[in-house]
C-alpha positions as CSV (number, residue, x, y, z in Angstrom):
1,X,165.2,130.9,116.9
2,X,164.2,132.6,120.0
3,X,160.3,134.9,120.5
4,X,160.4,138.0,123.0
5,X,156.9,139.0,123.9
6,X,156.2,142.0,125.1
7,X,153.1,144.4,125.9
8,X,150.8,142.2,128.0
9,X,149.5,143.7,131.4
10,X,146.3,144.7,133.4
11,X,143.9,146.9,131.3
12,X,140.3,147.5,132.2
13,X,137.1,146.2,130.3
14,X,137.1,148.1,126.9
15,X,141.1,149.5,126.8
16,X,143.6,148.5,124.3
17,X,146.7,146.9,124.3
18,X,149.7,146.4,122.3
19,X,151.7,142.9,122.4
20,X,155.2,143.0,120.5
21,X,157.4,140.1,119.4
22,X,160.1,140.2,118.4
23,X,162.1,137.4,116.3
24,X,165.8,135.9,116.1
25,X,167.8,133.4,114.8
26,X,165.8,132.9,111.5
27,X,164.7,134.6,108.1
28,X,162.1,136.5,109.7
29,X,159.9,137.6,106.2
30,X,159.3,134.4,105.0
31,X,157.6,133.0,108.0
32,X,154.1,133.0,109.0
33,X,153.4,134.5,112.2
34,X,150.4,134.2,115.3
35,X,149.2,135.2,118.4
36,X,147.8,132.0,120.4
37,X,146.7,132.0,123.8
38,X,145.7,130.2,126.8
39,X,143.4,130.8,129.5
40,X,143.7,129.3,132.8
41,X,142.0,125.3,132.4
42,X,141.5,126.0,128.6
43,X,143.8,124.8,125.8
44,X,145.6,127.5,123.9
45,X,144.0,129.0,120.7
46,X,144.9,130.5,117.8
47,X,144.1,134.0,118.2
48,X,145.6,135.6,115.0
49,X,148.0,134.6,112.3
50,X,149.5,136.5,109.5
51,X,151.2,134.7,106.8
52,X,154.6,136.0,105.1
53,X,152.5,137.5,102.1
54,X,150.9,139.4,104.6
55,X,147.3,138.0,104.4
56,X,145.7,137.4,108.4
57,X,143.0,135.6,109.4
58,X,141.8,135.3,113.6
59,X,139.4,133.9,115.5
60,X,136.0,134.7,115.5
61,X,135.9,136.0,119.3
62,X,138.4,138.6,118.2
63,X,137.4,139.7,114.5
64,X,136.9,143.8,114.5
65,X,138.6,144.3,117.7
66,X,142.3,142.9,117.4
67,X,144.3,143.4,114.3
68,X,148.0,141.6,113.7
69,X,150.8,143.2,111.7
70,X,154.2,143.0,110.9
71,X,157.5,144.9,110.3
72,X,159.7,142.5,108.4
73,X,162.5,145.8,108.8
74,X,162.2,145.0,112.7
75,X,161.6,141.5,112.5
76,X,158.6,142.1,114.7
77,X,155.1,140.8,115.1
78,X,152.2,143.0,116.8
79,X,148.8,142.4,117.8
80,X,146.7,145.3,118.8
81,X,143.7,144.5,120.9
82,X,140.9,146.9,121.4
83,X,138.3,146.9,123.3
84,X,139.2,144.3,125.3
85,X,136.8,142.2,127.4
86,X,137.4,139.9,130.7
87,X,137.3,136.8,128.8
88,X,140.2,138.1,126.1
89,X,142.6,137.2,129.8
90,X,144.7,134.9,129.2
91,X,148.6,134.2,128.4
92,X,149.6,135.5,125.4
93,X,152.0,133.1,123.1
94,X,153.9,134.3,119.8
95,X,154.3,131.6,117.3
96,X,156.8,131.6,114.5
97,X,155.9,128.5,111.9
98,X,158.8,128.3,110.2
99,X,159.4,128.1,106.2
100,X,159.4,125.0,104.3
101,X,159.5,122.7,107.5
102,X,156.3,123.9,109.2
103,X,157.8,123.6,112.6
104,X,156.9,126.0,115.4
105,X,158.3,128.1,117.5
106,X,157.2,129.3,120.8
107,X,158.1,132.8,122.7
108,X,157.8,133.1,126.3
109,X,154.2,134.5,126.8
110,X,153.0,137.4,128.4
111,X,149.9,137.9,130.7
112,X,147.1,140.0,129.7
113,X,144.3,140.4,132.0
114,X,141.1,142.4,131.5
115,X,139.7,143.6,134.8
116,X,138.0,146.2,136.6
């Protein structure tokens, strides 16, 4: 199985960004997927997660401004972030928990950072 990420960059206080992931190397519609991430001296978090049935959950520093989705035709995971604030910086990881085993996979990351 391998993760791309893509999307992350530099984006002032308030813009929007679009992360993309694509998957390989496994039945993409019946895993769940998530956005983690980890900020410099902090553990990584579960940012969003969206399960093959297509029901998401996130965390609560991110409810009503990011929203995950999913083309299963792509095999591609997205999470829009809006209004974006300085703390949302961070590395961005995909995750892939994989159907009936439960084990995860990782993509790369990519680096957002929020910033005037």
């Amino acid at each position: 199985v391998q993760l791309q990420a893509f999307g992350g960059g530099l984006v002032q206080p308030g813009g929007s960004l679009r992360l993309s992931c694509v998957a390989s190397g496994s039945i993409f519609s019946i895993n769940d997927m998530g956005w983690y991430r980890q900020a410099p001296g902090k553990q990584r978090e579960l940012v969003a997660r969206i399960t093959a049935e297509f029901s998401t959950n996130y965390a609560d520093s991110v409810k009503g401004r990011f929203t995950i989705s999913r083309d299963n035709a792509k095999r591609t995971v997205y999470l829009q972030m809006n209004s974006l604030k300085p703390e949302d910086t961070a590395v961005y990881y995909c995750n892939m928990r994989s159907h009936p085993t439960g084990y995860d996979y990782w993509g790369q990351g990519t680096l957002v950072t929020v910033s005037s």
